[in-house]
C-alpha positions in Angstrom: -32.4 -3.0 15.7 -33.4 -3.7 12.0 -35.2 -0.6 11.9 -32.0 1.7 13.4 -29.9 0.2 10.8 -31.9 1.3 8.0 -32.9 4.7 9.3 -28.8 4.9 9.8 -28.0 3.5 5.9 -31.1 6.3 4.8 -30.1 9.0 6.8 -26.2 8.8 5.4 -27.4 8.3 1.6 -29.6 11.3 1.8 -26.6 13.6 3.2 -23.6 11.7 1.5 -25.6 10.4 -1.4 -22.9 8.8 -4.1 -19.8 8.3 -1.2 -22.1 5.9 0.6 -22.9 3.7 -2.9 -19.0 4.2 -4.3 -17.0 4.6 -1.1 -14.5 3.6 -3.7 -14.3 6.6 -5.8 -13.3 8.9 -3.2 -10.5 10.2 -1.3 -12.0 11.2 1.5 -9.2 14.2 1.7 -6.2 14.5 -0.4 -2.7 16.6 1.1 -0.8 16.3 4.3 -2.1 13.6 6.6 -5.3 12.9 4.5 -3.0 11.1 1.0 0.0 10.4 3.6 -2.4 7.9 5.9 -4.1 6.4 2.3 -0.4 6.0 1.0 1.5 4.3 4.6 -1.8 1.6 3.9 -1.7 1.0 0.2 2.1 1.1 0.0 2.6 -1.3 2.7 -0.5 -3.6 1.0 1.7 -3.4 -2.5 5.2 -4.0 -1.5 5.6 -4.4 2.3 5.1 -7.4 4.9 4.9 -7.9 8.5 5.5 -4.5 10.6 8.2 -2.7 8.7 7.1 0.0 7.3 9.8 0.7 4.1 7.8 3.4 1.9 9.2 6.7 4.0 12.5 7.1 5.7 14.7 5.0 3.0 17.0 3.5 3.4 15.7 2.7 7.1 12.2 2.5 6.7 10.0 2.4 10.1 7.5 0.3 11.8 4.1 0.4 10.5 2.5 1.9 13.9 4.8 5.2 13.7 3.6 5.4 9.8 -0.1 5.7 10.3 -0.7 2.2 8.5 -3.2 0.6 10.6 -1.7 -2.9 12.2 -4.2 -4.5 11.9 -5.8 -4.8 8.7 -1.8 -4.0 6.8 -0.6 -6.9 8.4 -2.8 -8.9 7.1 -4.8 -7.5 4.0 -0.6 -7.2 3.8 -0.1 -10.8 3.5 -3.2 -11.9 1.5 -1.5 -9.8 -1.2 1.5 -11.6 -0.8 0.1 -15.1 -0.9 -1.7 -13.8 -4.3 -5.1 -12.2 -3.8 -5.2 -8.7 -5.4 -6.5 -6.9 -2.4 -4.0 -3.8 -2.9 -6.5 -3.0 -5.7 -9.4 -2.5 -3.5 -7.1 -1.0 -0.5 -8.3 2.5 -0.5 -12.3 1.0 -1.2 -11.8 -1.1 1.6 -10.5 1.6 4.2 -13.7 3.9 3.5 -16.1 1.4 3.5 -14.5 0.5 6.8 -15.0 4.4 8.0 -18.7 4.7 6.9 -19.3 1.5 8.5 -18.1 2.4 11.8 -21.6 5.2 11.9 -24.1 2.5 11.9 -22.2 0.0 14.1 -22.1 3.1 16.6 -25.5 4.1 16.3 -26.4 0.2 17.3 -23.8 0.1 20.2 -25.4 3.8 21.5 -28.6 2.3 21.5 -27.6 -0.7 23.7 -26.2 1.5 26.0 -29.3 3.7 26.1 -31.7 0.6 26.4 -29.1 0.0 29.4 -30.0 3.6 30.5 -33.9 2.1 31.0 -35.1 4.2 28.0 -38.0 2.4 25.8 -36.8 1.2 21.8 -38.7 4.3 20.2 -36.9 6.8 22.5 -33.2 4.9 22.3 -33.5 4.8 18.2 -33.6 8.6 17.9 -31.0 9.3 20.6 -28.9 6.9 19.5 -29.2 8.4 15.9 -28.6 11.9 17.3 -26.1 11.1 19.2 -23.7 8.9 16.3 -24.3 11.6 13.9 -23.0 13.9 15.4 -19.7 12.1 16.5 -17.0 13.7 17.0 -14.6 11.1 15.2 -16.3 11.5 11.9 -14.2 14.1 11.8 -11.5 12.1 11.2 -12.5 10.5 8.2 -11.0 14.0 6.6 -7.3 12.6 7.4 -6.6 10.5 10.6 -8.6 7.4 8.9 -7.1 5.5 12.2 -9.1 7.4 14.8 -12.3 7.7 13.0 -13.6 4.4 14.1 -16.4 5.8 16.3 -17.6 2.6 17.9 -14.8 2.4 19.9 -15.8 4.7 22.8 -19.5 3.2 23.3 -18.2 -0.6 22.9 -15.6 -0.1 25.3 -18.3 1.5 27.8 -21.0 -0.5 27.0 -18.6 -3.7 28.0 -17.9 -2.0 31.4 -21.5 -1.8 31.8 -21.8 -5.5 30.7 -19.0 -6.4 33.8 -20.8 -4.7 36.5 -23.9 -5.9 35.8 -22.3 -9.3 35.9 -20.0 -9.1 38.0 -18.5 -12.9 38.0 -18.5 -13.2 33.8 -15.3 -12.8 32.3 -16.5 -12.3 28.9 -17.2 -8.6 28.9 -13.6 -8.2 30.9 -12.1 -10.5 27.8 -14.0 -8.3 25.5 -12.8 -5.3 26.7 -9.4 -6.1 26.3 -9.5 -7.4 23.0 -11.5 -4.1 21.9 -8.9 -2.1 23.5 -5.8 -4.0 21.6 -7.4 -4.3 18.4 -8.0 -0.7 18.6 -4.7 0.4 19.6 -3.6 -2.0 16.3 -5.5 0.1 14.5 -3.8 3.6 16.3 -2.2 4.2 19.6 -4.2 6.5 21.2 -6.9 4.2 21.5 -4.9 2.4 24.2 -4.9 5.1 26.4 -8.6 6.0 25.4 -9.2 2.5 26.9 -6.8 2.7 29.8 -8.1 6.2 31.2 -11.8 5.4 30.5 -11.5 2.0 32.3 -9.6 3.6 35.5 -12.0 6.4 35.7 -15.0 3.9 35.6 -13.9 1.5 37.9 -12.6 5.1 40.5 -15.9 5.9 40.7 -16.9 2.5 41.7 -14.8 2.7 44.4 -15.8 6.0 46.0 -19.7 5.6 44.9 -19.9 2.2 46.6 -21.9 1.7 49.8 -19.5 -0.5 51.9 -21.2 -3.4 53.7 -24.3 -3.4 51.9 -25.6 -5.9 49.3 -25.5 -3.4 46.8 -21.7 -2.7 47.3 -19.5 -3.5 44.4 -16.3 -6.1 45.7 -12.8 -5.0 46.0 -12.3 -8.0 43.5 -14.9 -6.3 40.6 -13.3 -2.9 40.6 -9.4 -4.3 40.8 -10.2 -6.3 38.1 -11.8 -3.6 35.6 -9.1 -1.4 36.7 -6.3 -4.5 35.5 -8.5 -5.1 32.2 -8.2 -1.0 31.6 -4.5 -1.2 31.5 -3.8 -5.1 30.0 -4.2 -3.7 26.1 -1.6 -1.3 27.3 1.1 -4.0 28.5 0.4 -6.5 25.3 0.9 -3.7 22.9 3.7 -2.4 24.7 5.3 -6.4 24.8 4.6 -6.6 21.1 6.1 -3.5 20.3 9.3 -4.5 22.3 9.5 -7.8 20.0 8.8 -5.9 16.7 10.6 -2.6 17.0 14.0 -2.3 16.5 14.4 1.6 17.4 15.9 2.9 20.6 15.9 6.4 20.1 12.7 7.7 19.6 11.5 11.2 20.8 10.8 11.4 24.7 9.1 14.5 24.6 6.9 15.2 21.9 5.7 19.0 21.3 2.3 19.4 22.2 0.8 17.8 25.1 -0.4 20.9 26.8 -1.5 22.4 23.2 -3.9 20.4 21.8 -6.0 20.1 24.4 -9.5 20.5 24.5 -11.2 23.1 26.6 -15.0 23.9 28.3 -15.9 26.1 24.4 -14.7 22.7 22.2 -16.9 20.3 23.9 -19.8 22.9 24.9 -19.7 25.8 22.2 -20.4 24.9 18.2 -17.8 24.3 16.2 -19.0 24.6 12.5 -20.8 27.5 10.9 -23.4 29.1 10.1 -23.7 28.0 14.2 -20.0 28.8 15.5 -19.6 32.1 13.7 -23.2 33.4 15.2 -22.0 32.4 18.5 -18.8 33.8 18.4 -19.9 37.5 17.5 -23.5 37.0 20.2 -20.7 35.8 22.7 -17.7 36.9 22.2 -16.2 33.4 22.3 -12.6 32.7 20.4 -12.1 29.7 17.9 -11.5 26.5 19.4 -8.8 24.0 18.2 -10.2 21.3 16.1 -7.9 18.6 18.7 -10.3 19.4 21.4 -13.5 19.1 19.4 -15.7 16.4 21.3 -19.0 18.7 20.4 -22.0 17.9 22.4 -24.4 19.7 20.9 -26.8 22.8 22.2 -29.7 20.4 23.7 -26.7 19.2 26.1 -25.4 22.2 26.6 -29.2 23.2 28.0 -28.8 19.9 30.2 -25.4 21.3 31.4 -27.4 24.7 32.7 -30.1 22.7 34.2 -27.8 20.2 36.0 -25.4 22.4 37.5 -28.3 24.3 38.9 -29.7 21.1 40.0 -26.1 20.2 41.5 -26.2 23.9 42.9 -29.6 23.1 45.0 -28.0 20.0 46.5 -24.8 21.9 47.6 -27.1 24.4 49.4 -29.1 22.1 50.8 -25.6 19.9 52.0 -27.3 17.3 50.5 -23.8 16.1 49.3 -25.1 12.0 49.0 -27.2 13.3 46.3 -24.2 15.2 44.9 -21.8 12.2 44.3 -24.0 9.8 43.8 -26.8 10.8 41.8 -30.6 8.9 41.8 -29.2 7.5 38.1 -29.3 4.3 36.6 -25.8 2.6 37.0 -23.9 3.5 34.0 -24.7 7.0 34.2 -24.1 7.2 37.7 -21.1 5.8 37.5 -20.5 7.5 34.0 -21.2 10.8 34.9 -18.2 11.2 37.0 -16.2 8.9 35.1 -16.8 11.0 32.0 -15.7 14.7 34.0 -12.0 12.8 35.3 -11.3 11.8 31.3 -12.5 15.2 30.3 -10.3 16.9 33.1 -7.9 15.4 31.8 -8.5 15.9 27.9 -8.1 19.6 29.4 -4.5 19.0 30.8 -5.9 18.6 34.3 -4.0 18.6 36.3 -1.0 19.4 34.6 -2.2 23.1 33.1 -2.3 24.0 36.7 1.3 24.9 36.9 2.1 21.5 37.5 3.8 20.4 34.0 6.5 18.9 35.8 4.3 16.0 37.1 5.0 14.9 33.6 8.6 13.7 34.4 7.2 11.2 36.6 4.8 9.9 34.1 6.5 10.2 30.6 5.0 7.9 28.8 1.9 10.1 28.9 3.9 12.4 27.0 4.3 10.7 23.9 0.3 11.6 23.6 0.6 15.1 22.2 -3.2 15.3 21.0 -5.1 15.0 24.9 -8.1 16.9 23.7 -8.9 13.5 21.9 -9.6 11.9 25.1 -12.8 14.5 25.6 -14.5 11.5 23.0 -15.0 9.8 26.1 -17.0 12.7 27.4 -18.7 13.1 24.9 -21.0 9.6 24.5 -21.1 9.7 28.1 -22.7 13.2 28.7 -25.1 13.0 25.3 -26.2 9.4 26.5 -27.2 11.4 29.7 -28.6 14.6 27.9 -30.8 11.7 25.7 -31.8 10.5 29.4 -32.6 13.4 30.9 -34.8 15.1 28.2 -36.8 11.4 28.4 -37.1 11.7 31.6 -38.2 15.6 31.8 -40.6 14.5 29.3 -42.2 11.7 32.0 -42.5 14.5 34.3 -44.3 16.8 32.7 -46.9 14.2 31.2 -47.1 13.4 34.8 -47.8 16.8 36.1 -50.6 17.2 33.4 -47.9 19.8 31.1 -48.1 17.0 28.2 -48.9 19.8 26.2 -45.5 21.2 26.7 -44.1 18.3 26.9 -44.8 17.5 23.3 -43.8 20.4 22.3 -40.6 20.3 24.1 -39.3 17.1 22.8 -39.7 17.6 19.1 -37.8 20.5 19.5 -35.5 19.0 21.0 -35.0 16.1 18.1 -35.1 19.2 15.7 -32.7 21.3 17.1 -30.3 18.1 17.8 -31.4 16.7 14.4 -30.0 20.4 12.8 -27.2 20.0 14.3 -26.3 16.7 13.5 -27.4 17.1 10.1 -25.3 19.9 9.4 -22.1 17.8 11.3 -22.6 15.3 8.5 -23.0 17.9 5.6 -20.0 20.0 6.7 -18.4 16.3 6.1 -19.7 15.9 2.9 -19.2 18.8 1.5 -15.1 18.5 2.1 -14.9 15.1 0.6 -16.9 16.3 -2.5 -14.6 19.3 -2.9 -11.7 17.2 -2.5 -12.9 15.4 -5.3 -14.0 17.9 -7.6 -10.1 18.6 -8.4 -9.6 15.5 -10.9 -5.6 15.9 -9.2 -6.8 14.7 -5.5 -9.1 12.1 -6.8 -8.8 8.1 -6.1 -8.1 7.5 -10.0 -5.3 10.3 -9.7 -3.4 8.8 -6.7 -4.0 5.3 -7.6 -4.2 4.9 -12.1 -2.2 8.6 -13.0 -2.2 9.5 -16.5 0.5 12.3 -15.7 3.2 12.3 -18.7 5.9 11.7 -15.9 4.4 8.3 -15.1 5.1 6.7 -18.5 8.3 7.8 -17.8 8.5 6.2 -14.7 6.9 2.5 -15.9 9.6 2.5 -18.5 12.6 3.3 -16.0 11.1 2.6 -12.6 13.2 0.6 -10.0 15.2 -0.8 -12.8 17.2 2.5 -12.9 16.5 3.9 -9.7 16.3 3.5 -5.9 14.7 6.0 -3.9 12.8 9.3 -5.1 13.9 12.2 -3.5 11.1 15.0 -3.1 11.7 18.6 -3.4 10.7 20.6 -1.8 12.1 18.5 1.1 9.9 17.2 4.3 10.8 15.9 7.1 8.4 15.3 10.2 8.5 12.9 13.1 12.3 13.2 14.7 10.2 16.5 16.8 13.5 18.1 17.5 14.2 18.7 13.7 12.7 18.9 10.3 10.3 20.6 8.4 6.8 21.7 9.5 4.5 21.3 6.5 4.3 18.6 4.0 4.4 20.6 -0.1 2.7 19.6 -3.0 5.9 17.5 -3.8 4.9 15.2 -1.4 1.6 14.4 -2.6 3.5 14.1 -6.2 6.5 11.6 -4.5 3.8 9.6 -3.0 1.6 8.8 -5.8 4.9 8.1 -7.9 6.2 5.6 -5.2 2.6 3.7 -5.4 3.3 3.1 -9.2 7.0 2.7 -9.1 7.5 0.5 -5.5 10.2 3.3 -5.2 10.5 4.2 -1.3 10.9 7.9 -1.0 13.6 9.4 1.0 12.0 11.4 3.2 9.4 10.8 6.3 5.9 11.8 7.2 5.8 9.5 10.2 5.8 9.8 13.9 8.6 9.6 16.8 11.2 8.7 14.4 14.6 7.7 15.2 17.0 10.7 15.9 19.5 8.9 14.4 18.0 8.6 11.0 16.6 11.4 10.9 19.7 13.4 11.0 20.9 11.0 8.6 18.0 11.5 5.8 18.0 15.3 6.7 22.1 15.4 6.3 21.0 14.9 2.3 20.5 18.5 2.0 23.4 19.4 4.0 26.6 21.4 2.2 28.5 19.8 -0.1 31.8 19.6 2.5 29.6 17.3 4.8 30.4 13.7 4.6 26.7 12.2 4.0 26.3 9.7 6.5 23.3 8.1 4.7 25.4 7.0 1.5 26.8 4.4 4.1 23.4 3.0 3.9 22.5 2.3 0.6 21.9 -0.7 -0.3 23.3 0.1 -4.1 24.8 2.3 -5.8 21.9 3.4 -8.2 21.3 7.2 -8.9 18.3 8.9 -6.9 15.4 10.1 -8.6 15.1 14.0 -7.5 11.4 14.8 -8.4 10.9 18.6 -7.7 7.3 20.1 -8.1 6.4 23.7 -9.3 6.9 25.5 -5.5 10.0 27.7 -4.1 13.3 25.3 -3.2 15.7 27.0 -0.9 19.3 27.0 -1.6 20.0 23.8 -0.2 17.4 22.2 -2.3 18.7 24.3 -5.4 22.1 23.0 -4.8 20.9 19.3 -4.7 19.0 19.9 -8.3 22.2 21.4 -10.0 24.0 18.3 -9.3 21.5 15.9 -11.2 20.7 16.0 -14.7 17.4 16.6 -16.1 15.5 13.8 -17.5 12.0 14.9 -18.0 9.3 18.0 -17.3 6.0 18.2 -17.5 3.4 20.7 -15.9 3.9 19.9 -12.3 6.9 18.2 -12.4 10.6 17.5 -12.9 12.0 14.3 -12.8 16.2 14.7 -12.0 18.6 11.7 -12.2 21.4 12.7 -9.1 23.9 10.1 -8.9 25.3 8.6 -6.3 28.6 10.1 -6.8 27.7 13.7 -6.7 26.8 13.3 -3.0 30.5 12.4 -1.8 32.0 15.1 0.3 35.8 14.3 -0.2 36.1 15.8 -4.0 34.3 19.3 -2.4 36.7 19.2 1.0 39.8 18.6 -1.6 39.3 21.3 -3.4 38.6 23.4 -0.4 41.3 22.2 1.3 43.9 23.3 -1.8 42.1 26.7 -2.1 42.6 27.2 1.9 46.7 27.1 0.9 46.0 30.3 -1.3 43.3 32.6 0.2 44.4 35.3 2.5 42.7 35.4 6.2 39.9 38.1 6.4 39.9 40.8 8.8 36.2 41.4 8.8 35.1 38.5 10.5 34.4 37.4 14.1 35.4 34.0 15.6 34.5 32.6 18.8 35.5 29.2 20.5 35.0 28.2 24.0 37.8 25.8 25.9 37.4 22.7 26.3 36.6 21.6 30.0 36.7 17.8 29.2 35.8 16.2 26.4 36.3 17.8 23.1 33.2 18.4 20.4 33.2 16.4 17.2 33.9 19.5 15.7 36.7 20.1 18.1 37.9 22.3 20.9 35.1 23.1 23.6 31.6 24.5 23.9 29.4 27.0 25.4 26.3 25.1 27.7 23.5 27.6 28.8 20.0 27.0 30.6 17.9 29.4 28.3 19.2 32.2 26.2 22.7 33.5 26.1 24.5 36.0 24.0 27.4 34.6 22.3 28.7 37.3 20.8 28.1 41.3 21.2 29.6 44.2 19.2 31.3 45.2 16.0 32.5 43.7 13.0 35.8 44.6 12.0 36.2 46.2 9.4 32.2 46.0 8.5 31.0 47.4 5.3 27.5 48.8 5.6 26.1 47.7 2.4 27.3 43.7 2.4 25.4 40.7 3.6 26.9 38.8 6.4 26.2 35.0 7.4 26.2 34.0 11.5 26.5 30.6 12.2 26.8 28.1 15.2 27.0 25.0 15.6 24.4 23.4 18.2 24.5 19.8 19.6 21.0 18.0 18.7 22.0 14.4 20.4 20.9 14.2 24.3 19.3 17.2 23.9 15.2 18.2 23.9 14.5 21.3 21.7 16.7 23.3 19.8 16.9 27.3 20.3 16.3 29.8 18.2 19.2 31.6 16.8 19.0 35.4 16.9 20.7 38.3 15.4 19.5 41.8 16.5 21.7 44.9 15.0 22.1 47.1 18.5 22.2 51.3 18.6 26.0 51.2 19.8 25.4 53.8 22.3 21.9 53.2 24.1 22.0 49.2 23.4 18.8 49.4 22.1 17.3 47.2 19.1 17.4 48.5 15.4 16.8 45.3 13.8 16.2 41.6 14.9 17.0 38.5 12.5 16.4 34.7 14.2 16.3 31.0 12.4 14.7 28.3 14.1 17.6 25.9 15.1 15.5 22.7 14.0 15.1 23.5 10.4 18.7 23.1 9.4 20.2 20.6 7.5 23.8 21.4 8.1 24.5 18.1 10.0 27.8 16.9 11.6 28.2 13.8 13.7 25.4 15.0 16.0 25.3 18.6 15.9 23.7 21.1 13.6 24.8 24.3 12.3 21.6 26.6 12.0 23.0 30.3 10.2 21.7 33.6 9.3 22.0 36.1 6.6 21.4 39.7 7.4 23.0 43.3 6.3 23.4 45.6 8.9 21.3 49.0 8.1 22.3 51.3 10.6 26.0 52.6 10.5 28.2 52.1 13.4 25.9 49.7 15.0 27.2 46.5 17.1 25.7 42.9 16.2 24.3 40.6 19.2 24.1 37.0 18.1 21.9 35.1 20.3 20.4 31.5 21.4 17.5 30.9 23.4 15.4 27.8 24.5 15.5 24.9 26.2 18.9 24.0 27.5 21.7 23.8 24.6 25.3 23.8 23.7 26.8 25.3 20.9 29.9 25.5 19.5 32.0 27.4 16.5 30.5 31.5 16.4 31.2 33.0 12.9 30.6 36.1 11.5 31.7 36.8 7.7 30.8 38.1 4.8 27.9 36.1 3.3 29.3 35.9 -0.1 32.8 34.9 0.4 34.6 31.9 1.6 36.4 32.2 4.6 39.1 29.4 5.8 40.4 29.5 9.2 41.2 27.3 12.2 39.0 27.3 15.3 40.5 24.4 16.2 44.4 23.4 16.2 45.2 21.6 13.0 41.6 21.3 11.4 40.1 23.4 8.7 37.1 25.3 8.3 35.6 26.4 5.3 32.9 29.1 5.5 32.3 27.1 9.7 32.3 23.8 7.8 35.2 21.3 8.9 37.0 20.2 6.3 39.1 17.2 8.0 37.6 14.7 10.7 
């Protein structure tokens, strides 16, 4: 064992050299996820407590699961800071040494399990090496620090092999649980990693068992692994119930039958120079990195020769042979096991037209990423691919071919070795170019020397309460936001770790709808009353910090309304008050310039009845299965060379995905499509009680041409159709007795 751990520590110094001796001067990555899952952990260790989350999503804040902030070492590393020991200082240290830690601890638990396998210490050091190298959760270190723990997989198996070779302990059933739970403190998915592998195991059991023999495993043994897979599930699920306060988070997030992972992510290499050879040799596409669970090209050899092993047996109907192999236990059993959680990693079975399956399992949905669950596949088939070449090896010396077999088997090592080698280095090589810009590296995020800073320790929290970054982001309510996280949130990040300013905008998961049509309604038009002002705890000015990218109008708008306090290269700091957000000053004066502008004829206006009861916006609405056309033909009085703005209003509460909204110009006699226009629903910010107004701009090219406006998706409703000029208001009344400016109401 000694001797494993130090080949481990000198095989990661020679390929990561400095990281491994100063995990502390590194960010491992820097950007989206990478600085967002480094900030939920450090934030929540410098100012937080307990399991509210408070660093994203001000005013409401979140709990730390949906943040990415680890359970179970913010909780508590949370409240040693609290009670006075500086550990927020060593945060970011601590989490890497944490990550490179997990290698060697795999490597040990691997080689348990392949000492379990009956392989001699010699042979279960190098596979084990080979195999934790290689891991396909080492990935992770380059953002989703919470998955990257690779011991998981092999501790969990290697306490199911611990239970059924002891079938009357309770310890590795008690262990198994615990693993599971702390795990899933440390990110959800490892609950259902534990559930599914557990099941599988202990379905196996069931059907591999010889009934009425000594050998056969009890009814008892397999309902109790089967209980012990699931029990993390149902305590995390009862803490969550006493520590989460939010009751409308996403049913249906987007993905599950995306990032899956297929027979090329877990089979075909994934990194170059290897992948891009085997693509053009092949003609294989690009896998998605959610499926990767690569095995290497030494088990994908063991693949051929099994499945023409299998093949012989099928011919010969020697089907006993078939399901229940001549294997040592946990690879009998693990074989199979393995194939149901990869099945499933794949979408099996709902990819086979049977999505709808899901309704009757949704919790299974809020698991976007399956293709994560092929880890399970993947220590179980390379602990068999180790096996199998040690036991090919026996053979051969056995058959007087020990000549070949020593050739064999250092190839082997070599070729795995290669591989694993080059895993590691592809690593390595993005940490160190993270780190080469002096802007992503641990001093930048954690001790900045930016001009703005100074400005911030003088003013700070004193001054203000939030920062607001722009360009905006907004991911986690899935129905609506943004899909990217800008430069600005990198910049609003590192200023809220020096300021203990929360930031008004969320990089988080399954977040409230209701809050996140609040926080979003920040950017909506002036006329809007802002919901989120009610929530405030003060009224002291927000600090608009805009970096040196494109702002869209909306975002433009917010930044004329504060006033400048400092620039430097990357960034502008804006004080925006409080006041500047209220809605009634702008519907006032809209209102009073509503009494003196004359209707326009070149405009289009639909409403639909009201069949019971009204919209927020009021009168009735338009409810459709898919796509409908709300509107086709001319506009009156259209002149061919001005800009006009459609707009709808579209409910977001109680509904899944919003539609697209489409404009397409039309030839007016053949029907036939000149030009098509279409805004994804969910990126608006025009927000009213519930509903959002999504609009586009477009100038009609072709004269004489009639305008289709369009929605398509899942089901919707919409409400309010106009048509007018882009570049002038327009007042009317959809509605009896309320006001709209421009398809904004101006009275409630």
């Amino acid at each position: 064992m000694l001797t494993l751990l130090l080949l481990t520590a000198g095989l990661m110094y020679a390929v990561l050299g400095p990281i491994v001796l100063h995990p502390g001067q590194y960010a491992f990555a820097a950007g989206g996820d990478g600085t967002k899952n480094y900030y939920s952990l450090l934030y929540h260790l410098r100012y937080g407590q307990g399991t509210h989350f408070t660093g994203m999503l001000y005013p409401f804040g979140d709990h730390l699961v949906y943040a990415d902030g680890q359970p179970l070492l913010g909780i508590p590393l949370a409240y040693l800071q609290q009670a006075g020991l500086p550990v927020a200082d060593s945060g970011l240290a601590l989490l890497n040494i944490l990550m490179l830690l997990s290698l060697p601890l795999t490597a040990v638990i691997v080689y348990l399990l392949l000492r379990r396998v009956l392989l001699p210490a010699g042979p279960a050091v190098v596979g084990a090496l080979l195999i934790s190298f290689m891991a396909p959760q080492l990935e992770r270190w380059l953002g989703h620090y919470a998955l990257s723990y690779a011991f998981v997989v092999p501790l969990l198996w290697y306490l199911l092999v611990r239970a059924v070779s002891a079938p009357r302990s309770w310890w590795p059933l008690m262990g198994y649980t615990v693993t599971g739970l702390f795990a899933g403190l440390l990110h959800p998915y490892f609950l259902l990693l534990a559930a599914l592998l557990g099941l599988a195991y202990a379905l196996v059991l069931l059907l591999q068992r010889k009934r009425h023999t000594r050998s056969a495993y009890s009814t008892g043994l397999i309902a109790r692994l089967a209980l012990t897979a699931v029990l993390p599930i149902i305590l995390f699920q009862g803490w969550m119930a006493l520590t989460d306060t939010v009751s409308d988070r996403p049913a249906s997030p987007y993905g599950f039958l995306v990032y899956r992972s297929t027979f090329a992510s877990v089979f075909y290499p994934i990194l170059d120079p290897l992948a891009s050879f085997w693509r053009s040799a092949f003609n294989t596409t690009e896998t998605m990195g959610e499926g990767w669970a690569y095995t290497g090209l030494m088990s994908l050899l063991v693949l051929v020769l099994t499945t023409i092993k299998a093949v012989r047996y099928m011919v010969r109907r020697q089907w006993r042979l078939l399901f229940r192999p001549v294997l040592p236990t946990p690879l009998r059993v693990g074989l199979y096991a393995g194939l149901l959680t990869f099945l499933f990693a794949c979408g099996v079975p709902f990819s086979w037209g049977l999505e709808g399956l899901l309704e009757w399992v949704k919790p299974l949905k809020q698991f976007r990423s399956i293709g994560r669950f092929a880890w399970i596949f993947y220590y179980f088939f390379t602990v068999y691919a180790v096996f199998y070449f040690y036991q090919l090896s026996r053979y051969l010396r056995h058959r007087r071919a020990a000549g070949f077999a020593y050739t064999l088997v250092p190839l082997v090592i070599l070729v795995w070795a290669w591989e694993g080698h080059t895993t590691l280095a592809a690593w390595n090589k993005r940490i160190t170019d993270t780190n080469a810009d002096a802007r992503y590296t641990p001093q930048a995020l954690l001790h900045p020397t930016d001009t703005y800073f100074d400005y911030l320790q003088w003013q700070g929290n004193s001054t203000y309460q939030a920062i607001v970054p722009l360009p905006y982001f907004l991911l986690g309510p899935e129905q609506f936001g943004t899909n990217n996280m800008p430069a600005s949130a990198y910049e609003a990040m590192r200023a809220s770790l020096q300021t203990g300013l929360p930031i008004v905008a969320s990089s988080m998961s399954r977040t409230s709808q209701a809050q996140g049509l609040a926080v979003a309604q920040l950017l909506a038009a002036p006329e809007l009353p802002k919901e989120l002002l009610n929530h405030f705890p003060s009224r002291k000015p927000l600090l608009l910090l805009v970096s040196d990218e494109g702002l869209s109008a909306a975002e433009k708008r917010l930044v004329a309304l504060g006033r400048l306090v400092l620039k430097d290269a990357h960034v502008s700091l804006y004080e925006l008050p409080i006041a500047a957000l209220e809605a009634a000053p702008y519907r006032q004066a809209a209102l009073a310039a509503a009494t003196t502008t004359p209707a326009r004829p070149d405009r289009v206006r639909l409403t639909w009845p009201a069949t019971g009861t009204a919209t927020p916006l009021g009168g009735g609405s338009l409810r459709h299965e898919q796509k409908a056309v709300l509107f086709s033909g001319p506009i009156p009085q259209r002149q061919d060379t001005a800009h006009y703005e459609a707009s709808v209003w579209v409910r977001v509460v109680g509904m899944k995905n919003l539609p697209i909204f489409r404009v397409r110009e039309l030839d007016a006699q053949t029907g036939n499509p000149l030009e098509s226009y279409e805004v994804p629903a969910r990126v608006g910010t025009d927000i009213y009680r519930g509903w959002m107004r999504p609009a586009c701009v477009f100038q009609p090219r072709h004269p004489g041409s009639h305008i289709a406006v369009e929605l398509e998706g899942d089901p919707f409703e919409a409400a309010h159709l106009l048509i007018r000029p882009a570049y002038t208001d327009v007042f009317d009344q959809p509605t009896a007795g309320r006001v709209f400016k421009n398809n904004f109401p101006l009275q409630d």
